[in-house]
Each structure stands twice: as C-alpha cells, then as structure tokens.
N, C-alpha and C positions, 0 to 999 in steps of 0.2 A: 709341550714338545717344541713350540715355533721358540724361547726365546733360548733354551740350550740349545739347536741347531742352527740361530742366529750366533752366536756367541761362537760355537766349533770355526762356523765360516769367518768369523773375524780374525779366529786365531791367525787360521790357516792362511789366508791372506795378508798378516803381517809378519806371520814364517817366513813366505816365498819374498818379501819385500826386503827383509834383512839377511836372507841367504846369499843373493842374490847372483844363484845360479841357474845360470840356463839347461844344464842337462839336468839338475835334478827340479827342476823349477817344472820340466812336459808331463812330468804323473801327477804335482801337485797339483798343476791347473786340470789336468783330466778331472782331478776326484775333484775339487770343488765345483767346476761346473755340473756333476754329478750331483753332487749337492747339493747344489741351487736349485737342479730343476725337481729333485724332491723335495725340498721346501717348498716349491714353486705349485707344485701340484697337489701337496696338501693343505696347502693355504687355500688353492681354488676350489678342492672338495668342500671344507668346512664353508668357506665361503654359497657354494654353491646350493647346501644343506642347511645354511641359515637362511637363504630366500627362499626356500621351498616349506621352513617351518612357521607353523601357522602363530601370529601372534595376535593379541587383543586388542585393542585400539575403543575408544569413547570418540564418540560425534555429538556435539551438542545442534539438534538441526531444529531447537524449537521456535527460531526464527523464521524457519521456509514452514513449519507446519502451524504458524498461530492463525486462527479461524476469526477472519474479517467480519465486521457486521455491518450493512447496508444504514444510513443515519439520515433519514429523511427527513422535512420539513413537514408538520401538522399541517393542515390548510386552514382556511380563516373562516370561519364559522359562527356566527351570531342566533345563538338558539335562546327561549325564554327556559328559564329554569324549573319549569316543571316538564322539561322535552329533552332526551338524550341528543348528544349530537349524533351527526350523523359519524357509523366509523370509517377510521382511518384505512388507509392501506398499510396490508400487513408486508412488513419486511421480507425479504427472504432469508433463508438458513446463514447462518454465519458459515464460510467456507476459505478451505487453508489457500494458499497459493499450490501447496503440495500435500496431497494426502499422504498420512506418511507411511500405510501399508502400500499404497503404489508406489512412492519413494524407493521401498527397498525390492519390488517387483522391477524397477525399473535395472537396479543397482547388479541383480540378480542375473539379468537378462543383456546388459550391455557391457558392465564390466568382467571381461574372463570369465564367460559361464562354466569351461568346464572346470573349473577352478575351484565353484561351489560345491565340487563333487568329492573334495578331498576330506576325509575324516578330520573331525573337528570346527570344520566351518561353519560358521552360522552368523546369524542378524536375529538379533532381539531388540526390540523398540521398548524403552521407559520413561515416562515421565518425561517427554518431547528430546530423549538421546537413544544415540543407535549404538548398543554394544557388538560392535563386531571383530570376531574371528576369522583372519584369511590371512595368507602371505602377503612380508610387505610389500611386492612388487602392486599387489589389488588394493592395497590401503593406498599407494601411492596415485593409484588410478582415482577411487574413490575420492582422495581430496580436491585432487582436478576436478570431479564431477558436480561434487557439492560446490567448490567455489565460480562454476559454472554457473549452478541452479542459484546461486543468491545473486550472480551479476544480472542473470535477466528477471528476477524476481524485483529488483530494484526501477520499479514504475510508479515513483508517487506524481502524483499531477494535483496542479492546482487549478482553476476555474474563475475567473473573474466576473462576476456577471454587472452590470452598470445598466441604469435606466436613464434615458439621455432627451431629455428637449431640443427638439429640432426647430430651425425656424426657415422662413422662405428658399435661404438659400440652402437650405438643407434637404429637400425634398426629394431629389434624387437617391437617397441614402435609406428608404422606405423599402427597397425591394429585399425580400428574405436573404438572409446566408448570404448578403454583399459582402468582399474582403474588401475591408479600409485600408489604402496607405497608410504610413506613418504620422505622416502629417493630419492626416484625416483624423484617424483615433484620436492622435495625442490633444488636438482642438475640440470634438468632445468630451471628452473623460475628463477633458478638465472643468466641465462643468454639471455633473451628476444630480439628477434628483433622487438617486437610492444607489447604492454600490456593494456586491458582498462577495467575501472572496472564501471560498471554498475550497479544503485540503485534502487530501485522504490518498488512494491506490487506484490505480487502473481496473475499472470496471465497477467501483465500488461509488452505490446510490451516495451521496451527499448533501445535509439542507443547511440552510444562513439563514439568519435573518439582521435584517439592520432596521433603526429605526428608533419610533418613543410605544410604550405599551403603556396604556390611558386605564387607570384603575375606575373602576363606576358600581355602582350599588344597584343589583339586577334583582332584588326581591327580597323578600322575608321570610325565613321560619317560625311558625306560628305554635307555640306549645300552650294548650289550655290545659288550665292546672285550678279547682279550689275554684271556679268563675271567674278565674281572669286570664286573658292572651297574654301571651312575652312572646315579643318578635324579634328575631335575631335577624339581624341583617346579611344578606347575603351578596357576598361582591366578584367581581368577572374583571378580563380584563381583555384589552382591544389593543392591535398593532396600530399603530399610524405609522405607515413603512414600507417595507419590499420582503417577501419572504423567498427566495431562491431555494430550487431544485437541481442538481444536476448529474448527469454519471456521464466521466471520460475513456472511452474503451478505445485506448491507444494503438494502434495500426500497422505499427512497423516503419510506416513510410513516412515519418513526418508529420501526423496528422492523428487525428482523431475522430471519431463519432462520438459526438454530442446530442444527448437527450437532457434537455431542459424544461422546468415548468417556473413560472414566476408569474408573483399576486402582488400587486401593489394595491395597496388601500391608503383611500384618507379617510379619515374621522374626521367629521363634523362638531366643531369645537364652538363658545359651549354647550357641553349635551342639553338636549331636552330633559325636561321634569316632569313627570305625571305622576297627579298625585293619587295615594291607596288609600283604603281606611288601616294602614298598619301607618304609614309614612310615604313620604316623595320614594320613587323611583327614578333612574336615568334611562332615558333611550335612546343608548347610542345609535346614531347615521353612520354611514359610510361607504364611499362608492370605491367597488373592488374591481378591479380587472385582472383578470385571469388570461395567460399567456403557454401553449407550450409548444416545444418545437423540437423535432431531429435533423441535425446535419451533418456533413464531416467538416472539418475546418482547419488549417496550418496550425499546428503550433509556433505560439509567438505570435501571432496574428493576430487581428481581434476583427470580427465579423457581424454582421447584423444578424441577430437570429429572429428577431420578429419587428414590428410594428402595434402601436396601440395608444391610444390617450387616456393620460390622466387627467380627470378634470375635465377643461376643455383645450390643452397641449398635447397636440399630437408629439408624439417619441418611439422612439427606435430603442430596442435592448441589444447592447453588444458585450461579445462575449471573448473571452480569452484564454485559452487554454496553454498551458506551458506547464515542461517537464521539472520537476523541484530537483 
C-alpha cells in the first residue's frame, strides 16, 4: 500500500505544479494533505505494530558466565619418601563473574518487566548463549545491559611481588604496608633477590614461582625378585627461589586488598651424601622463610608488605598491584 500511495501523492503534486492554477490548485492541495496524513498514520500504525512484535535475537554471554579457577602456589615441602606430604590447600569452586540463571533473573526483573508478560516472550540459556524473544524496544535495553555487565566485569589485576635487601640506610623501610615514593621503589626493585609477577581477575587466588629447581636422588625402589634386589632410583626436586601467593580484591576506590603469602628458600649447595646399602643418597638443606600478610594498598604504588631475612640479610617484600 505505502509505495502506490507514495506514487498517487507525486502525481498529484506535479498535477498542481504544471496546472498552475490557483482556484483549482484549493481542492487539490485539500486532498493531498488528506493524503499525506493517511499515509502518515498508517505508516505509524505499522510502525508502531512492529515494536510491539516480538522478535528473537542470540546473545553470546559466555564471556560474563566462564567459571574462574583460584591457581595457587604448592608450598615447599621436604618429606623422605616413604612419608606423604603434608596436604595442600584445597581451591575453592571455580565461579562465573555472572551466574547465568541470575543473569537472566536479573534481565527479567530490571529490563520492562511487564514486557515479559506478553505472549511469546521468553529466555532460554544454551551452551553459554541467551536465545531471547521480546520487542525490539527490550533487545535494545538488554544490549545496553550486557555491554554494561562486561565493562565492570573487566578487572584483571596484576601483582608484582619483589624480595629486596636492605642495607643501613634502609631501615626505615622495615615497617608493614609502608607506601614507597617513586624514587624509593624504583632504587630497590632495581635490585631484587627474587621477583614474581602475577596475572589473573579481581578476587582470584594466584601463585608464581621464580627461581633454579635442584633435581637430587631421594631414595630407592627395592624389587626382590629370583634372590636378588634391583633398586630403582628415586628423584625429587627442590626450589632455590621465591614461590609467591596472592589474591587482588579490587575496591572501587583506587586500591585493593591484598592477601599475600611468600617462601623464600635457599638450598644448600653441594648437597650432602649419605650413603645406603642400595647406593649414595642426597640430603638436601635448606633454610625457608615463610611470609604472609593482609593489607589494602594504591594501585600503582608499591608497598612493604612484610619484613624477613634470608640467610643472614635482613629485607623487605614489596608489593605492587595495578589494573591490566
């Protein structure tokens, strides 16, 4: 209908343009403004009848609902081989940024709820996408919403953790959660005895390690067989390094809370030898310090977060948190 009633209306106004009479020109213009505003008004019906008709639309949301895993750091542990170690601590659950049956309680509840009440509506979740049916006035809302929920979803943080020798004039610098100036930091960091930089999402456990990992022969498997032993050798291995711990739970404000643990060990090099009736063994040494600490802290800053000696050098661990 719209483009023959476009078409009559062009006529008829290049009628009136070539006639070009004034008394029969006041009925012409009558009827085509007549004209117009019935085209006028059924273009706004149809118009009005395709945003109220329900269409289907794909969201791929399996970005906001991929279930994060906590990646901690082992601890350092020196057991004889006929002795479990001690265990670890267990992870917690891998968990989304958004769960994605709340996702659409949310979508349900915020965008034009009575909207959901119109025949045909609905949200189906597949295979981390939302097939949904609504008018496009609520599709238009929902894209807003979603590209909301990925702009604050976007909190990766990294971690810098640094083990740092201090010397007389450094002493000062011993007290917990101190903020370094500029100058401060940048004069130790530049001289690290362990440094490990840690990646991952806001709120999520992370471990590093840096360092040499020292292979050694911690025993033997003895199989008798026919009167005779066969001993297989059994080998382990040992960090000479820094193993870092940390989870960044971003604030809002600038800052973070910080939960860190960090081990520095040295091995005693070269290992001792004690010998079996199968063959030599090594015994590794090693003197470990164990470090952990909560604080809040600037991002972009870099802070003391403990005190501790290795050896016999007293140091400071600083730390640095900043948004990726």
């Amino acid at each position: 209908m719209r483009r023959p009633a476009l078409l009559a209306l062009g006529v008829l106004c290049g009628a009136l343009a070539v006639s070009g009479q004034e008394d029969a020109g006041d009925p012409l213009l009558r009827e085509i403004d007549r004209m117009k505003r019935l085209l006028e008004e059924r273009i706004g019906k149809a118009a009005a009848e395709a945003e109220e008709r329900v269409v289907l639309r794909t969201y791929d949301v399996s970005d906001l609902c991929t279930k994060l895993s906590d990646h901690g750091a082992p601890p350092e542990n020196l057991t004889p081989s006929k002795y479990d170690a001690p265990p670890e601590a267990e992870d917690s659950e891998p968990r989304a940024a958004y769960d994605i049956d709340v996702l659409i309680e949310v979508m349900k509840w915020a965008v034009e709820p009575g909207s959901w009440e119109m025949e045909g509506t609905d949200i189906q979740p597949k295979n981390g996408r939302l097939f949904i049916r609504a008018i496009p006035r609520v599709h238009g809302r929902i894209e807003r919403m979603l590209a909301w929920c990925r702009k604050s979803m976007d909190r990766r943080v990294s971690v810098d953790v640094a083990v740092v020798a201090v010397g007389d004039g450094d002493a000062a610098l011993l007290t917990n959660a101190l903020e370094l100036t500029a100058d401060e930091a940048q004069r130790l960091l530049a001289r690290p005895l362990a440094a490990v930089t840690l990646s991952g999402f806001d709120g999520q456990r992370l471990g590093g390690r840096a360092g040499r990992e020292i292979s050694y022969l911690r025993d033997y498997e003895v199989e008798i067989a026919d009167g005779a032993a066969v001993a297989d050798p059994v080998t382990g291995k040992v960090l000479s390094g820094c193993t870092a711990e940390a989870r960044a739970c971003l604030d809002g404000n600038g800052g973070a809370i910080l939960h860190c643990r960090l081990e520095m060990s040295r091995v005693a090099e070269p290992l001792p030898v004690h010998p079996t009736e199968h063959g030599p063994i090594e015994l590794p040494t090693k003197r470990l310090t164990r470090v952990e600490a909560s604080f809040w802290a600037p991002l972009g800053r870099t802070v003391v977060a403990g005190g501790c000696t290795v050896g016999e050098e007293p140091c400071v661990i600083l730390v640095t948190a900043r948004r990726r």
